[in-house]
Wavefront OBJ file of the C-alpha trace (Angstrom):
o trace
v 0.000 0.000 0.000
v 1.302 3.370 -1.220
v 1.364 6.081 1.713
v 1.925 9.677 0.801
v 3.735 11.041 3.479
v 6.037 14.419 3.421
v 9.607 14.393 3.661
v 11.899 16.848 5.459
v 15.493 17.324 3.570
v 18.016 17.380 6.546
v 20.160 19.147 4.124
v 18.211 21.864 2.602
v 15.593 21.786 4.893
v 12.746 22.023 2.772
v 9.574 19.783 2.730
v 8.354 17.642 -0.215
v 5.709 14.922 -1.132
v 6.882 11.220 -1.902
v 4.964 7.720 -1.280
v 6.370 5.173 0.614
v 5.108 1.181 0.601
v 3.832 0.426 3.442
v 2.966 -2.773 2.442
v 6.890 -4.127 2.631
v 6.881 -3.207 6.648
v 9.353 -1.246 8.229
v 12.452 -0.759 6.027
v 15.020 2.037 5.120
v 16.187 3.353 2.111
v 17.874 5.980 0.528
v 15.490 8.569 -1.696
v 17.077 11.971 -3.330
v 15.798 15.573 -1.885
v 13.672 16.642 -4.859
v 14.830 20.204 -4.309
v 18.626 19.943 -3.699
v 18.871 16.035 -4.837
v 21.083 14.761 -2.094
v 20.400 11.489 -0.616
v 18.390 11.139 2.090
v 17.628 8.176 4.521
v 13.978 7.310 4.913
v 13.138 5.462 7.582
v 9.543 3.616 7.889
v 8.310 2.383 10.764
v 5.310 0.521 10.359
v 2.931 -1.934 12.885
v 1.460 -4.982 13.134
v -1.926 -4.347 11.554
v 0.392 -2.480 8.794
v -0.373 1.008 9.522
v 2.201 3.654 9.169
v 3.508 4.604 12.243
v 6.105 7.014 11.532
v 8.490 8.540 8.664
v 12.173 9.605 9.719
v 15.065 11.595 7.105
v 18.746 11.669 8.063
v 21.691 12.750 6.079
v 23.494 9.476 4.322
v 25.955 9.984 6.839
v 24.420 9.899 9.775
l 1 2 3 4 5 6 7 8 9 10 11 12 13 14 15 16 17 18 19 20 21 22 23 24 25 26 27 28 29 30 31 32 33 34 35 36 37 38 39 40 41 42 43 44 45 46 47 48 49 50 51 52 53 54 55 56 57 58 59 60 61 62
């Protein structure tokens, strides 16, 4: 299931829209800031029942 959820760039600091699977569980990957295009961690956290429970950006390098 397809979640749209907004992402904060920790490098530029703006906000932007994306969709994240929910459907996969909780899971990290790396997505590029649509306004500066540097690489951002996502990290889903999602719960039994498969509901989104939170969405978390850190630099690649931390």
């Amino acid at each position: 299931m397809l979640d749209a959820v907004t992402l904060h760039c920790p490098y530029c600091g703006e906000s932007f829209e994306s969709s994240v699977d929910s459907s996969a569980g909780s899971q990290a990957y790396v997505e590029d800031c649509a306004i500066c295009c540097r690489p951002i961690e996502v990290r889903i956290s999602v719960d039994e029942s498969g509901d989104l429970t939170d969405v978390r950006t850190n630099t690649d390098r931390d």
